[in-house]
N, C-alpha and C positions, 0 to 999 in steps of 0.2 A: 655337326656344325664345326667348320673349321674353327683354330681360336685366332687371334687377331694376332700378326706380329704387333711386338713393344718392345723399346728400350728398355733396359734397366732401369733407367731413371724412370720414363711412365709406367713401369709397371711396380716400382717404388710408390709412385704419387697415389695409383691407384691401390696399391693396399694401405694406403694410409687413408683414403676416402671407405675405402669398406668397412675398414676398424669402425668408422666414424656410423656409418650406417650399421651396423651390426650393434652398435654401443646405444643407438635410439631404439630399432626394433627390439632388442631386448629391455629396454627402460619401459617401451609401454606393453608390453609383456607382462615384467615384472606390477605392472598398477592395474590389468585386467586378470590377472590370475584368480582375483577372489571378488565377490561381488553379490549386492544383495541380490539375487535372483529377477525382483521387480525391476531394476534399473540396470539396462545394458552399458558397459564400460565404451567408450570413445572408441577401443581397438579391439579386434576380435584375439582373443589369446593364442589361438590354434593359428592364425592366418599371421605374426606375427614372429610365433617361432618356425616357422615353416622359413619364414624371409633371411630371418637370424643365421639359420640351416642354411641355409643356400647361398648365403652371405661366407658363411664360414667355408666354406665347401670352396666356392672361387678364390677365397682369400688363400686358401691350402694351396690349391693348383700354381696360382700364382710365386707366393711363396718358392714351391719346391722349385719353376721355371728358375726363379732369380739365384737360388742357392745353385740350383747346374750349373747355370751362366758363369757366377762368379766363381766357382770349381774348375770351372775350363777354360774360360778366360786367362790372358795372363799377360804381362809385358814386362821391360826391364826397369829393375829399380835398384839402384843405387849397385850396380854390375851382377844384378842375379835374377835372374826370370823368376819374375811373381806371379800369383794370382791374384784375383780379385778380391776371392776369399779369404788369403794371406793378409791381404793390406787392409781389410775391413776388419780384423783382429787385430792388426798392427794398430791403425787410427786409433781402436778402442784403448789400447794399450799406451798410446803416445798422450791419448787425453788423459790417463791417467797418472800419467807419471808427472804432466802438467799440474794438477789437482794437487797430489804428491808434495813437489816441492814449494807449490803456492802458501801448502797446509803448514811450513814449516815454520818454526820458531827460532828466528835468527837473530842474530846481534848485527853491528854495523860491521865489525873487523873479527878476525877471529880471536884476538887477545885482547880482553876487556877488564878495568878493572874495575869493581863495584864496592862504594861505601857505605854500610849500614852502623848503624848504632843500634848495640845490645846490652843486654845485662850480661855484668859478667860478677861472680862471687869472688870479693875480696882474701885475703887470709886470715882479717880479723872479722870474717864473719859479715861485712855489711855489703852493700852493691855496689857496683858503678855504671851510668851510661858511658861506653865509650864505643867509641867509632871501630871498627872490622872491614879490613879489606878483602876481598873475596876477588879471586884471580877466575874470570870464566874463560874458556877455549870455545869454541865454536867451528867446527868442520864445512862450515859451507857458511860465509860471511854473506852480509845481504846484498852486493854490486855481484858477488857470484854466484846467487845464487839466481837474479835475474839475468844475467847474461846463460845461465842451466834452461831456465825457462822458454827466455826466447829463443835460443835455438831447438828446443824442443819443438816450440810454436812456428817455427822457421820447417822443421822437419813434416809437422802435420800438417803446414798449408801446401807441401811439395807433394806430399803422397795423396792429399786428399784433392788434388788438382787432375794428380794422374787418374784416380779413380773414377771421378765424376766427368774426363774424359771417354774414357769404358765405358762408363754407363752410359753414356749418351750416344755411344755407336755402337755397344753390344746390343743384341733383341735375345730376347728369351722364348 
């Protein structure tokens, strides 16, 4: 049997519908595997992972078509011939760096001063509350560190445009 040309993108959609079918046939697998003997389970165990299998099996084939595709695939980005596979590492990477600086703990300015009240030991021995300035530095202020972000986010919607161009005129 021949196999069907597909886009990247449908044959993306379609391994995400297999997971899905492979994730049922093995769930009622899993609840007929054991069973009073008197009472036959809803699904036959054997006929279930057979599907599972065979499920798994196209989902493979699939799979390896879209890793060639995006391996040899390739067009220009930002003045260098990419692949598909490049820029689908790249994405991952660009979302992270997003993540990254989202995660940070910034101040408003990078030169901040902060005033606490402490205890501090007299020299006859008794306490005082008094006030401490505390001088903090901050390497990536919060107006920069958003304008970091969106251009990051400026950069993943430019490559992930390119990509999902590819996929939709590459076939595997």
């Amino acid at each position: 049997m021949a196999e069907k040309e597909l886009t990247i993108a449908q044959a993306l959609r379609r391994v995400k519908d297999i997971k899905g079918k492979i994730a049922k046939h093995t769930h009622n697998a899993q609840a007929c595997v054991s069973h009073r003997s008197k009472d036959a389970p809803a699904y036959a165990f054997g006929h279930e992972m057979e599907q599972a299998e065979s499920l798994v099996a196209e989902m493979i084939d699939l799979q390896t078509r879209i890793g060639v595709a995006n391996a040899q695939t390739a067009f220009d980005y930002e003045g260098k011939r990419r692949t598909l596979l490049w820029s689908t590492k790249k994405l991952a990477e660009i979302k992270g760096a997003i993540a990254l600086h989202e995660g940070f703990v910034v101040r408003a300015q990078d030169k901040t001063l902060e005033e606490e009240f402490e205890w501090v030991r007299k020299e006859d021995g008794s306490s005082a509350h008094v006030k401490v300035a505390t001088e903090w530095t901050c390497h990536l202020p919060e107006a920069k560190r958003a304008e970091r972000v969106a251009a990051l986010q400026a950069k993943f919607a430019e490559l992930n445009d390119l990509v999902e161009t590819m996929n939709h005129r590459t076939t595997v």
